[in-house]
C-alpha positions as CSV (number, residue, x, y, z in Angstrom):
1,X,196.8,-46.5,153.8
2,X,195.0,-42.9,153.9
3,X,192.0,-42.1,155.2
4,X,189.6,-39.4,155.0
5,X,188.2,-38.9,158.1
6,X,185.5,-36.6,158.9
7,X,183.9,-36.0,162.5
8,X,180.2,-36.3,163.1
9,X,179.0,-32.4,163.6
10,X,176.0,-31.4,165.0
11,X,174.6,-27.5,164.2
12,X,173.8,-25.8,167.6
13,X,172.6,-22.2,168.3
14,X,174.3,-20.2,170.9
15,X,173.6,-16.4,171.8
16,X,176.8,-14.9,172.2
17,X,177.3,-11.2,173.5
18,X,178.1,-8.8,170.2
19,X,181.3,-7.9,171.7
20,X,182.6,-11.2,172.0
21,X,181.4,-12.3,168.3
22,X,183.8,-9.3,167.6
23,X,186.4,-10.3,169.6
24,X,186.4,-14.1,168.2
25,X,185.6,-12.6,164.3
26,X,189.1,-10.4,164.4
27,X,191.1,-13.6,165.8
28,X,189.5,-15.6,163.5
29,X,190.6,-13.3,160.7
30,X,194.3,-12.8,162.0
31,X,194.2,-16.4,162.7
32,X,193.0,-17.6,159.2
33,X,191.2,-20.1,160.5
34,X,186.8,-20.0,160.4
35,X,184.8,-18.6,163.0
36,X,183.4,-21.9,163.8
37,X,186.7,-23.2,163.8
38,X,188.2,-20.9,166.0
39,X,184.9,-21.4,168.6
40,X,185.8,-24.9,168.4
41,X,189.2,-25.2,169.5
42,X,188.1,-22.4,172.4
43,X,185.6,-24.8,173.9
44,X,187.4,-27.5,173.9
45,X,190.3,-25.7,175.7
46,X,188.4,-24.5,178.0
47,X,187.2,-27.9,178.8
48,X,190.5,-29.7,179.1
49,X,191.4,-27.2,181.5
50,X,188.4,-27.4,183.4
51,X,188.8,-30.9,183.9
52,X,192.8,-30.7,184.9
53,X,191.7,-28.2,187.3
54,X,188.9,-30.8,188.7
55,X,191.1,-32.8,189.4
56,X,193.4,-31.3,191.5
């Protein structure tokens, strides 16, 4: 059976250099995809790679 699922969120402020807001806004344009979206999926690969590189 289908199920909506939607993920507890949390709102957070971060001060991010103007140049990389920029940066991430033009991706997230070319990208289709929301800036929050796009910030998302960064962190967490930046994560998963951290922790593979702990590792070795």
């Amino acid at each position: 059976m289908f199920k909506v699922e939607k993920p507890e969120m949390i709102n957070k402020t971060f001060r991010l250099p103007l140049e990389l807001v920029e940066r991430l806004s033009t991706v997230a344009q070319n990208q289709n995809v929301s800036l929050n979206n796009l910030v998302k999926q960064c962190c967490e690969y930046a994560l998963n790679d951290l922790a593979e590189e702990e590792t070795d």
